[in-house]
C-alpha positions in Angstrom: -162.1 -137.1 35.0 -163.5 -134.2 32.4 -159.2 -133.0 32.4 -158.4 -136.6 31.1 -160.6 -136.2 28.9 -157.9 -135.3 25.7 -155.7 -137.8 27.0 -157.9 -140.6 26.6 -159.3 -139.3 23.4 -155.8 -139.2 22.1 -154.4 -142.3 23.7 -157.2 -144.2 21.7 -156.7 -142.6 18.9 -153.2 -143.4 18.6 -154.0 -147.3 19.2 -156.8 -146.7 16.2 -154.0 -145.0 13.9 -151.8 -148.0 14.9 -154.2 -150.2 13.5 -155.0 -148.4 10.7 -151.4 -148.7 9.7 -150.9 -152.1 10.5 -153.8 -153.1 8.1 -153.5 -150.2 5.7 -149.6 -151.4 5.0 -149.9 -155.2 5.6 -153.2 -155.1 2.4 -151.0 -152.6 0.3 -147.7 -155.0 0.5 -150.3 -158.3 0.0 -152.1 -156.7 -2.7 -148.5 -156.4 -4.8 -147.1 -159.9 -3.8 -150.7 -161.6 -5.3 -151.2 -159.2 -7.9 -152.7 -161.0 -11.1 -153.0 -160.1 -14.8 -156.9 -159.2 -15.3 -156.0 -161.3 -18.6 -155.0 -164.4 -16.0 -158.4 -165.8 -16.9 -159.3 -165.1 -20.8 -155.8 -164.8 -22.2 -155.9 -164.6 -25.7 -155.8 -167.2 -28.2 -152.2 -168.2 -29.8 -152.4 -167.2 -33.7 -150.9 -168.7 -36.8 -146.8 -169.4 -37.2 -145.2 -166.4 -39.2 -143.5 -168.9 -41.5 -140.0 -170.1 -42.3 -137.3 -169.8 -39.7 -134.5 -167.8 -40.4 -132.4 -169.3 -37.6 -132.2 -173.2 -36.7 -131.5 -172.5 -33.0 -131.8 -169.4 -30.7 -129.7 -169.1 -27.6 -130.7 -166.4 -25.1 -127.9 -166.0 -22.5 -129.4 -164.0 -19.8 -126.9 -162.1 -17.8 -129.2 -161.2 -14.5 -129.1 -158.1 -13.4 -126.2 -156.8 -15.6 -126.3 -153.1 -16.3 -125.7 -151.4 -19.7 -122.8 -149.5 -18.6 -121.2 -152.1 -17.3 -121.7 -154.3 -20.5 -120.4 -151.8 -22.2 -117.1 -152.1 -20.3 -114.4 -153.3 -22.6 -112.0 -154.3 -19.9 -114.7 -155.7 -18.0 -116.4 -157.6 -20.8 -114.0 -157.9 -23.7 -116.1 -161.2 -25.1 -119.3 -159.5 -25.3 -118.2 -156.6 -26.5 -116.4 -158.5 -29.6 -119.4 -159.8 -30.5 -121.3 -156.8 -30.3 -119.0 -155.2 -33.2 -120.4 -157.9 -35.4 -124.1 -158.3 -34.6 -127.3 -156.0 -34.2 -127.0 -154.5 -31.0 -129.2 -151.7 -29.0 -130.0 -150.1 -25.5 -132.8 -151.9 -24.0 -135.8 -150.5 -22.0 -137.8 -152.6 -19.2 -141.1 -151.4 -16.7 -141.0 -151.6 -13.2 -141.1 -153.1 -11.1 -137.4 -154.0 -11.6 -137.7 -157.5 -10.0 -136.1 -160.7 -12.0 -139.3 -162.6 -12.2 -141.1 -159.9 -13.6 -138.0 -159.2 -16.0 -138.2 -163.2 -17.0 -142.0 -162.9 -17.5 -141.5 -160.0 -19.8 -139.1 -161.3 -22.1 -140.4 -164.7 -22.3 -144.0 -163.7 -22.8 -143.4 -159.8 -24.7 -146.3 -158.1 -22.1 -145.2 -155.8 -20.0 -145.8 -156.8 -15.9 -149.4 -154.9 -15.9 -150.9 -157.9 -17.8 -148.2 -160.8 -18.5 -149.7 -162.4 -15.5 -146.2 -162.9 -13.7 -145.3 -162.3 -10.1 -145.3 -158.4 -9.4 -142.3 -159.0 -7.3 -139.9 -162.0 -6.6 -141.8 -164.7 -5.1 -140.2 -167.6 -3.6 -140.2 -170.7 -5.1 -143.4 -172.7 -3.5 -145.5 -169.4 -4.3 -144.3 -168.9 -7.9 -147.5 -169.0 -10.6 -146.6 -170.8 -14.0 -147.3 -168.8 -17.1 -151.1 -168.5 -18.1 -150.4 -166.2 -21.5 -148.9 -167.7 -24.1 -144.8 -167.6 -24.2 -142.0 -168.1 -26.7 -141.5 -171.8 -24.9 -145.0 -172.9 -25.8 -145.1 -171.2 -29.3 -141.8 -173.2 -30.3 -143.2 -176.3 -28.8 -146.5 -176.0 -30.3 -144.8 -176.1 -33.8 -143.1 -179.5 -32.5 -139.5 -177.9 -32.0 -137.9 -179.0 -28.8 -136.6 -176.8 -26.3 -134.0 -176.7 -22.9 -133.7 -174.3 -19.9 -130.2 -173.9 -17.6 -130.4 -171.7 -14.7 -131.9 -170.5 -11.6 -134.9 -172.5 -10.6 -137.7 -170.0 -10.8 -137.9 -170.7 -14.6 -138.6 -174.2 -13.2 -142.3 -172.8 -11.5 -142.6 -169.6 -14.2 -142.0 -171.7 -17.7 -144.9 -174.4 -18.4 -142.9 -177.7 -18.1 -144.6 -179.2 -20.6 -143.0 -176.9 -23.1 -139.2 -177.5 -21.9 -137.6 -180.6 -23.1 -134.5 -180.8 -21.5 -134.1 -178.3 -18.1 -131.2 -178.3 -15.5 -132.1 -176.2 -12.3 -130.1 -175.0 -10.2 -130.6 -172.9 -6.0 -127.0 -171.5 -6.4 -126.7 -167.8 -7.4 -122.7 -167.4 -6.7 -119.8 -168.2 -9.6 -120.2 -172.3 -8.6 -123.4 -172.2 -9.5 -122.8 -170.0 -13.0 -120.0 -172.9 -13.9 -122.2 -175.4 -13.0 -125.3 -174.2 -15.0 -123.2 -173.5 -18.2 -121.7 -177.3 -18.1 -125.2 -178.7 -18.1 -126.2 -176.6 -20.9 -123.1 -177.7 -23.6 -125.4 -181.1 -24.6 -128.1 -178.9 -25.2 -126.3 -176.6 -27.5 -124.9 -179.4 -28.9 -128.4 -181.5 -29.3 -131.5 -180.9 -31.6 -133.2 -178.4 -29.0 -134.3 -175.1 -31.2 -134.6 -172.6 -28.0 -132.3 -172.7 -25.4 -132.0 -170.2 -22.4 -129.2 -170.4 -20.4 -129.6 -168.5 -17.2 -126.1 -166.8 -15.3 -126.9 -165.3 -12.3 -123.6 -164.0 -10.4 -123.8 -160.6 -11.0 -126.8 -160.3 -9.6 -125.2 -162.1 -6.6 -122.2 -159.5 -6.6 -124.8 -157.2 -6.3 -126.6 -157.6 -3.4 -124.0 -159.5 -1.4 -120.7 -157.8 -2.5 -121.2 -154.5 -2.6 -123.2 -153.4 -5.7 -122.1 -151.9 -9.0 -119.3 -149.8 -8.0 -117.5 -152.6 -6.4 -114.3 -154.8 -7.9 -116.5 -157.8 -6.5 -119.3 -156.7 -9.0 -116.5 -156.1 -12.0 -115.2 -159.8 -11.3 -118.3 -160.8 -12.0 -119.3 -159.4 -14.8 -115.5 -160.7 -16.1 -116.2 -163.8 -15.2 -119.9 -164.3 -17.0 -118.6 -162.9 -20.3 -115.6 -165.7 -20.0 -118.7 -168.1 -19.4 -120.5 -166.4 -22.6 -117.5 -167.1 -24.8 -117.4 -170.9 -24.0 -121.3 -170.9 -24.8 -121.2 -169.0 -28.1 -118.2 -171.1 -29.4 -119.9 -174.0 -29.0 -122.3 -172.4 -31.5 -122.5 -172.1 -35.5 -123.4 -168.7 -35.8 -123.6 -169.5 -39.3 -126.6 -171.3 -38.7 -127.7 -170.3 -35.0 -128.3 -167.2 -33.0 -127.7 -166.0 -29.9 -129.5 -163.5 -27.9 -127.6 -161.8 -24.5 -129.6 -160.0 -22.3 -130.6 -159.0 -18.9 -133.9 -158.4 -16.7 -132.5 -155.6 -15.2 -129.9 -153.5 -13.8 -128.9 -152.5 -10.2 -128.6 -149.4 -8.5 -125.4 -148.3 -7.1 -125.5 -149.5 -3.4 -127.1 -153.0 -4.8 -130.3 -153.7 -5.1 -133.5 -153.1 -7.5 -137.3 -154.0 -7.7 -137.8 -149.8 -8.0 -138.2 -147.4 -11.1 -134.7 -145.9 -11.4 -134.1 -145.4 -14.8 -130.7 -147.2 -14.3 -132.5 -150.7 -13.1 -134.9 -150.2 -16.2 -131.4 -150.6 -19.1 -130.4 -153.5 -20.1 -127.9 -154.4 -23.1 -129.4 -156.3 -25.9 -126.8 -158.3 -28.3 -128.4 -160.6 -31.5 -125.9 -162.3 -33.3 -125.6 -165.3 -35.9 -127.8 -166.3 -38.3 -130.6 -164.3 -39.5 -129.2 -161.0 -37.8 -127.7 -157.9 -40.1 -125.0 -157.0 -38.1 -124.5 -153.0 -38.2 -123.8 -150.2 -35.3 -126.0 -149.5 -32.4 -129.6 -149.8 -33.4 -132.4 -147.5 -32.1 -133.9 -148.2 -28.6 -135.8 -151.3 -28.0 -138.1 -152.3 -25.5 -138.1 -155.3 -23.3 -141.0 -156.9 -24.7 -139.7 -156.8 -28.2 -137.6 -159.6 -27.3 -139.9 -162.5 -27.5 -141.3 -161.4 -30.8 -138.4 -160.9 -32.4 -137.5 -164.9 -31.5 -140.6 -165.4 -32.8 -139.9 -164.4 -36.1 -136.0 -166.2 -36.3 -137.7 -169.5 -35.5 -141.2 -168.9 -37.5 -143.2 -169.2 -34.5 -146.2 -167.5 -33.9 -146.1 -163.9 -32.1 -146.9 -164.9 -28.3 -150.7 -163.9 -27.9 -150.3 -161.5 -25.1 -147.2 -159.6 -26.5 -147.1 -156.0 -26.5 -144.3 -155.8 -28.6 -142.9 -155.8 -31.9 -140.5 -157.6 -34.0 -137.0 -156.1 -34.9 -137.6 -156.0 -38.7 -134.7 -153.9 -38.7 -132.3 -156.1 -37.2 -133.1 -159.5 -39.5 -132.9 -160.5 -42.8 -136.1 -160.2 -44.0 -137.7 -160.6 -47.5 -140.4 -158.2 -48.3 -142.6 -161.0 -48.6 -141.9 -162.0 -44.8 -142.1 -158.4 -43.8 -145.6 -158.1 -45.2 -146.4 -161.6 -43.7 -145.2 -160.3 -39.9 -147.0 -156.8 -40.2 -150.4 -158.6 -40.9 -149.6 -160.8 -37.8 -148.9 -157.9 -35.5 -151.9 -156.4 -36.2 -154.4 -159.5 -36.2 -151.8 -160.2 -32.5 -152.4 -157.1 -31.2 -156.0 -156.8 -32.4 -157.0 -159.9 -30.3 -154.9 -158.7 -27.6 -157.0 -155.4 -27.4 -160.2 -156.7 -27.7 -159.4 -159.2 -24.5 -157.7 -156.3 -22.8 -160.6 -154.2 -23.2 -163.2 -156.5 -22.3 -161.3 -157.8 -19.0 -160.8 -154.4 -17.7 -164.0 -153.1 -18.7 -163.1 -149.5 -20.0 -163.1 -148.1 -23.7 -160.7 -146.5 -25.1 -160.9 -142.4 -26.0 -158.5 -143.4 -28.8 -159.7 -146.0 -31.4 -156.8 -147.8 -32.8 -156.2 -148.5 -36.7 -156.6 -151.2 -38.1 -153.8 -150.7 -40.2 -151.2 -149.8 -37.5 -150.6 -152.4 -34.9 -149.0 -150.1 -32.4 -152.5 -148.3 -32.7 -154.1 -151.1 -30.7 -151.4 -150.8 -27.9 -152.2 -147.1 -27.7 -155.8 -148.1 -27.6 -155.3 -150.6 -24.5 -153.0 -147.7 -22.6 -156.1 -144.9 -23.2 -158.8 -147.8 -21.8 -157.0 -148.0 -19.3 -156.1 -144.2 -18.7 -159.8 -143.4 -19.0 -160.8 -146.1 -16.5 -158.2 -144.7 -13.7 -159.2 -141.1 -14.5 -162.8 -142.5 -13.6 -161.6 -143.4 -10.5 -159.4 -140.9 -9.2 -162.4 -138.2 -9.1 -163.8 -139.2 -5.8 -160.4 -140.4 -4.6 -158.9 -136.8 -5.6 -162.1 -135.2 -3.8 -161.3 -137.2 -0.7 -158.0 -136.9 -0.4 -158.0 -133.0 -0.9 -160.7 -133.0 2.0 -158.6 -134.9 4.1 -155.7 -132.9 3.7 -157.1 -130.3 4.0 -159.2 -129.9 7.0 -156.7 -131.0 9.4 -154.7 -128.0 8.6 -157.4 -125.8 8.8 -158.3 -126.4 12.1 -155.2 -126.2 13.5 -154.7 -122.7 12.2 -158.3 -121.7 13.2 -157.4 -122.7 16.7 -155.1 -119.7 17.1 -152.9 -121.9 19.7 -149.3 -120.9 19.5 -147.9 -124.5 21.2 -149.1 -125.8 18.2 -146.3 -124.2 15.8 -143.9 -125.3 18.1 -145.3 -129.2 18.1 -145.4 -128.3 14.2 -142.0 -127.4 13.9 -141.0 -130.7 16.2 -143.0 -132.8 13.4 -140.6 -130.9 10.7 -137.8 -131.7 12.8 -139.4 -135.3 12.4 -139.4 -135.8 9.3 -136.5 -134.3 8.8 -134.2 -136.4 10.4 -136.3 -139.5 9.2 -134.9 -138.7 5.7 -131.7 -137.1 6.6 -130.9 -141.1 7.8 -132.8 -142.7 5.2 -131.9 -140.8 2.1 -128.3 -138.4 3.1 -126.7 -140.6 5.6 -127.6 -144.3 4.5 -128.0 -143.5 1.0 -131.3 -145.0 -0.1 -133.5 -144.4 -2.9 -137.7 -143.6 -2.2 -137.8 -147.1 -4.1 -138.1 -150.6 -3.7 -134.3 -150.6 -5.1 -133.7 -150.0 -1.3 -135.4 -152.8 0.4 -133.2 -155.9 1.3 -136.6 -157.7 3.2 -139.9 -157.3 4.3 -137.9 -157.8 7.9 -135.7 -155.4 7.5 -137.7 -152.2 6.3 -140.1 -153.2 9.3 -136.7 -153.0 11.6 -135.0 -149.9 9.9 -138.3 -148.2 10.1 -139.0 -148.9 13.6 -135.1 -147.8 14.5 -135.2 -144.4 12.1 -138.5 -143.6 13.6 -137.3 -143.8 17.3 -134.1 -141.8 16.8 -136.2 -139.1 14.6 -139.1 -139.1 16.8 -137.2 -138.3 20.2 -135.3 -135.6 18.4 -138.6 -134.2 17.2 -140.3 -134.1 20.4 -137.4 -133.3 22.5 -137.1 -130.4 20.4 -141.1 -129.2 20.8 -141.1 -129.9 24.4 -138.0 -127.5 25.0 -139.1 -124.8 23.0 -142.7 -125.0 24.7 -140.5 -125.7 28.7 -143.5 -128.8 28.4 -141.7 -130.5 31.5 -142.6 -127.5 33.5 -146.5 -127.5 32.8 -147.1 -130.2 34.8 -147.6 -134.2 34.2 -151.0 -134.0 32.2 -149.9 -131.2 29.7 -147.2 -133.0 29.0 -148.6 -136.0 28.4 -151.0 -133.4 26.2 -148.4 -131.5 24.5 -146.9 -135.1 23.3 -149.9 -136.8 22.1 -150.2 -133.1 20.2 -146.5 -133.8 18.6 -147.5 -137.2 17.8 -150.9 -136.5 16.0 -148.9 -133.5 14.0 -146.1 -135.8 12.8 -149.2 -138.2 11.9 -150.4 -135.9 9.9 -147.5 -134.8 7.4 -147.0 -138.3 7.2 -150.4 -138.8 6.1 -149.9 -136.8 3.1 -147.8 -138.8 0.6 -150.1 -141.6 2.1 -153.2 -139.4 0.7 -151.2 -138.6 -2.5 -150.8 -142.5 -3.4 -155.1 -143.4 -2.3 -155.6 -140.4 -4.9 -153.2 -142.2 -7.4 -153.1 -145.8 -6.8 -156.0 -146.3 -4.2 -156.3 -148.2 -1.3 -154.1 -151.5 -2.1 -153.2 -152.6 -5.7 -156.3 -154.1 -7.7 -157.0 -154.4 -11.5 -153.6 -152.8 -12.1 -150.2 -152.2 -11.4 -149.8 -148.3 -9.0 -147.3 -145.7 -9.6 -144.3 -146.6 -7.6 -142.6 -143.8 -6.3 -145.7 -142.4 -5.0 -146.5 -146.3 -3.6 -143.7 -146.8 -2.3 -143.8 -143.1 0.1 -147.3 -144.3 0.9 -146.0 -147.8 2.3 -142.8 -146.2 4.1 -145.3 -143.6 5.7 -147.9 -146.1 7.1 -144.9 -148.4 8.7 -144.3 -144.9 10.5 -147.4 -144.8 11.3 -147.4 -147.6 13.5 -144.4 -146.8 15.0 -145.2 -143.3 15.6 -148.6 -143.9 17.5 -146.7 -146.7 19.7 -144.2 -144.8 20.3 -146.1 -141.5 21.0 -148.2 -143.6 23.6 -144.4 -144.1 25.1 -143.2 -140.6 24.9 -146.6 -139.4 26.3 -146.0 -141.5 29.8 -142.3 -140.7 30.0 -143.1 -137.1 29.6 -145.9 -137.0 32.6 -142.7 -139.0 34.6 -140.8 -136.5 33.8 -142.5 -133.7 34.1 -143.6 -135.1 37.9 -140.5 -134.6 39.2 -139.1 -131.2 37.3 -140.2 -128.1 39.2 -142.9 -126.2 37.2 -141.7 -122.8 38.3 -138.2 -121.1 39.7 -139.7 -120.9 42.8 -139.7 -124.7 43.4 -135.9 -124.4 42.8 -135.2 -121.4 44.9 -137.6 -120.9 47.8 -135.9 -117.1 48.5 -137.2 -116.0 45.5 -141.2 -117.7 46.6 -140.7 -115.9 49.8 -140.0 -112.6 48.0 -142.4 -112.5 45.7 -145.0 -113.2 48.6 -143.6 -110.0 50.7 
């Protein structure tokens, strides 16, 4: 039984790994799907209105998904680019991840996605969380103004209802749906509603089920919802109204985002109509200077949880409303900081000033620096030991199979990416992922194919088949446990980084994402290693360890 030994060792080890994966990947992908704002419970308090509106309706027409390049198109999008010739117009700059309801969340409530309290990724509709910081929707209708919502029915669950006056919601994505959603929203341009979003959502569409950004299918699109943006901003007196287009992200080239690529993180931003001084391209803004610049057109107060600031630039301001606005921004942002600070428990290395209310943001972003620094030291420690000692032993060992089961695991991962990245063309994002389903099923599938080229390749170089069922079996589970291990790396790098699963904070999500591809192959690997390991010892069984079991002459020769 004592020459089992290794085999059973390894064969439970492999069914521990297995687990380990299973559980590891199942809490990390949880952890991001229920991930909540540690403001979700002590938001802060709305403050006073800024004063006098400058505009007596603002439209936002939100384009999803529609990248800056294309907007800029002028065959593409002659409407839009029209009016961008005659209003204030700039690239804009969103956070991952690059999901719509994140995107919604930001503009609507100017926090980024760490703390506005908004699904980390797109939920579906039963398991979508309404708002708990304060929005543009409830500042408008605190002030008694009335406001209306057309478009995709996740503004239905993320917007408090109680703050939307008039609302058509629609399940349709596709150019129906588009035609549909800006008919229902002509009576509320043309009623007393003070903020209107109307939502068109078929580019997105073209992008994931029409071939992505580079496809005529994604052009027609993006042709058609600037033909549906010219009915809505004629029905408008830009004399006396504004509109806002914009999008929540863009789209990588094969379709898809959710990731960090900067090209899913720029969107166009287009503010025409009253209020606005129209010029050429403005600086860069940020995402979540949207809803505080709507703020300050209707004379709302700055949402309470904004991290952003108003275009000054970009509206026609007196110097008496300037003053008014940059006393607001900093009492905004003060509270903000202080129920930041408190809810995360950290303090900051960097005290803001009390005269600069960007100051305050910097101070929430070095609280919560300092607190991850804080707990990366052990994690850093442990995953250096980790990583470490593996590799030591297996070049203390002195046994030369081993570079040869080493070099299989290269082979491994090699062809893992060589699919993933070369052949299919995918980004190390969560751009890539269609479904939960279908990374499980492309995982499993690249995994087989990559792991029977890897170990084919070890056990040829080392003649395993020849050794005889048990070392085979041996020399497989070795393979496996190898391949285990360079997989565990990236997997170490993200626990250093991000930790175990997602808690008090959003991770860093390249190195998230490798850390989640790695554990699915985890599973697969060990499952499949236990697989390999049986075949081999069948195999091996019944191929002759030696030339003399092919050729008894040469047995009887070597006898004599």
């Amino acid at each position: 039984m004592k020459q089992y030994r290794g085999i059973v060792i390894g064969v439970l080890a492999s069914i521990i790994t297995a687990l380990i994966g299973y559980f590891w990947a199942t809490g990390l992908m949880d952890s991001v799907f229920h991930y909540r704002s540690p403001l979700r419970h002590t938001p802060p308090a709305p403050s006073a209105p800024l004063g006098a509106p400058l505009s007596h309706k603002v439209v936002i027409v939100l384009i999803d998904a529609l990248r800056y390049d294309t907007s800029m198109n002028l065959n593409v999008m002659p409407f839009l680019n029209n009016l961008r010739n005659q209003s204030a117009s700039a690239k804009m700059h969103s956070q991952p991840p690059s999901y719509s309801e994140p995107g919604y969340t930001t503009i609507l409530t100017g926090a980024w996605p760490d703390i506005n309290d908004g699904p980390a990724v797109n939920l579906d509709y039963a398991e979508i969380p309404t708002f708990t910081q304060d929005d543009i929707f409830s500042a408008v209708h605190r002030l008694g103004m009335h406001t209306a919502i057309s478009g995709y029915n996740w503004f239905e669950k993320l917007v408090p209802q109680t703050a939307v006056d008039a609302s058509y919601y629609t399940v349709g994505e596709d150019a129906t749906a588009d035609q549909a959603v800006v008919q229902a929203a002509m009576p509320m341009l043309a009623g007393d509603y003070q903020l209107v979003l109307i939502h068109i959502d078929q580019v997105d569409y073209a992008g994931h089920h029409q071939g992505g950004p580079l496809d005529p299918r994604w052009f027609a699109a993006a042709k058609r919802a600037d033909g549906l943006l010219q009915q809505i901003v004629t029905a408008m007196d830009l004399k006396q109204d504004t509109v806002i287009v914009a999008s929540d992200h863009g789209q990588i080239d094969r379709g898809g985002h959710g990731g960090p690529e900067p090209v899913t993180l720029l969107e166009p931003f287009v503010m025409a109509g009253a209020g606005v001084i129209p010029g050429a391209l403005y600086p860069d803004i940020e995402m979540v200077d949207v809803a505080p610049t709507i703020a300050a057109l209707l004379g709302t107060n700055l949402p309470a949880s904004s991290e952003g600031q108003v275009r000054k630039a970009m509206l026609k301001l007196t110097p008496a409303s300037k003053t008014t606005i940059q006393a607001a921004e900093i009492s905004q942002k003060a509270l903000l900081y202080k129920a930041y600070i408190s809810a995360i428990k950290s303090q900051p290395t960097l005290q803001p000033k009390t005269t600069d209310a960007f100051s305050y943001i910097q101070a929430m972003d070095s609280a919560r620096t300092g607190r991850l620094a804080r707990e990366r030291v052990w994690r850093n420690l442990a995953a250096i030991v980790l990583a470490v000692l593996p590799a030591y032993f297996l070049v203390i060992s002195g046994r030369k199979e081993l570079l040869w089961l080493a070099a299989g695991a290269l082979v491994y991962v090699l062809v893992f990416n060589l699919r993933y990245a070369v052949v299919d063309g995918r980004t190390y994002s969560l751009s890539s992922v269609i479904s939960q389903t279908w990374l499980i099923t492309y995982t499993a599938i690249t995994t087989l194919i990559a792991m029977v080229i890897g170990w084919l390749f070890s056990m040829w170089r080392l003649h395993a088949f020849r050794t005889g069922s048990r070392k085979a079996a041996e020399f497989t589970l070795g393979f496996t446990f190898i391949t285990i291990y360079l997989l565990a790396l990236p997997i170490l790098v993200s626990f250093a980084i991000n930790g175990l699963v997602v808690t008090w904070t959003l991770p860093e999500f390249y190195s998230s994402y490798l850390a989640l591809l790695s554990l699915i192959q985890w599973i697969f690997i060990s499952v499949f290693g236990l697989l390999l390991s049986g075949a081999s010892a069948l195999i091996a069984r019944y191929v002759p360890q030696s030339i003399e079991e092919v050729h008894p002459k040469y047995r009887r020769k070597y006898v004599h």
